[in-house]
C-alpha positions in Angstrom: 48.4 9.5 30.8 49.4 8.3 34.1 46.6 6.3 36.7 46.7 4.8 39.9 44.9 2.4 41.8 44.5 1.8 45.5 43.2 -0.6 47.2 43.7 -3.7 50.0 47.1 -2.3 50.4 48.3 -2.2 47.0 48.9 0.4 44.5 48.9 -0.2 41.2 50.2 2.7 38.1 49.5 2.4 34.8 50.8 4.8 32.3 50.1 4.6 28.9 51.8 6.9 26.0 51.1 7.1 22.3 53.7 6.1 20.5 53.3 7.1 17.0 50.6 9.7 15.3 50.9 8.1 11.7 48.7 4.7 9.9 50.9 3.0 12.6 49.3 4.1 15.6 51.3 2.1 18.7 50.6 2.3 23.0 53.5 1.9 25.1 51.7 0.8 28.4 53.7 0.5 31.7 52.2 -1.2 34.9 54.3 -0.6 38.4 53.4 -2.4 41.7 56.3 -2.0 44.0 54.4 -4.5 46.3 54.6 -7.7 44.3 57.8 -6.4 42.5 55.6 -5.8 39.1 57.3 -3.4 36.7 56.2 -4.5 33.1 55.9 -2.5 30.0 55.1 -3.4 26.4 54.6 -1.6 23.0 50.9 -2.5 21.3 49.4 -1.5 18.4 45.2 -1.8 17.9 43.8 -5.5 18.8 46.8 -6.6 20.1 47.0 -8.1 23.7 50.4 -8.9 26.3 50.6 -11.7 28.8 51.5 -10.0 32.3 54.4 -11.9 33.9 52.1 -11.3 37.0 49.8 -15.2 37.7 46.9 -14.0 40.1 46.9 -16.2 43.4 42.8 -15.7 44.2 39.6 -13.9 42.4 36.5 -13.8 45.1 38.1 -16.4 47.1 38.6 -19.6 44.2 42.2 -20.4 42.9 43.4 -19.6 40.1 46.2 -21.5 39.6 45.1 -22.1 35.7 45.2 -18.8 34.9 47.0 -15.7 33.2 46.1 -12.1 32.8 47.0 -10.1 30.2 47.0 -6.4 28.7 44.8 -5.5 25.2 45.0 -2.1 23.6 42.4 -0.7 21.1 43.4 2.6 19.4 41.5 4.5 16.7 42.2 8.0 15.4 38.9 9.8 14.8 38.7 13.5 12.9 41.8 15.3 12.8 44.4 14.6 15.4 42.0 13.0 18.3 42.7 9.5 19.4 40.3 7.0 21.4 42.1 4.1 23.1 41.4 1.6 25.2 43.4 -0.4 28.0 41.9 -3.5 29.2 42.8 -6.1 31.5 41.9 -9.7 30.3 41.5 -12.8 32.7 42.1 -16.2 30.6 41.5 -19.3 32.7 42.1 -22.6 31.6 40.5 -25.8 33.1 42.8 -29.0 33.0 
């Protein structure tokens, strides 16, 4: 599954692809911004999360100079061969 994003000049694509079908059920996701030279990927498996290389600069105008983001998967196969998953994006800000 392949997404994009647009907005304040950016463009953001995220494409996420099931890795395996078995007990092991793993998301490779890839995020691409050719403006700020972002091209990340990682394999997850359910519950897990990434750090993004990428350190935000500004959310609704404070700094965030303390902070990370990162990527967290949630995958569950329901009856037969149908998967719900889940991509999130998780802001973690530490105060010093």
């Amino acid at each position: 599954m392949k997404c994009v994003a647009k907005g304040n000049g950016h463009k953001l694509t995220m494409t996420v692809e099931l890795k395996k079908c078995d007990e092991h059920l793993m998301l490779a996701v890839t995020l691409k911004e050719p403006q700020n030279d972002m091209d990340w990927s990682h394999t997850l498996r359910d519950g897990e999360k990434a750090k993004l290389p990428y350190r935000p600069k500004s959310l609704g105008g404070g700094s965030l100079s303390h902070a990370s983001f990162f990527i967290k998967v949630g995958i569950k196969k329901t009856n037969g061969s149908n998967f719900i998953y889940t991509v999130s994006t998780l802001l973690v800000i530490c105060d010093l």
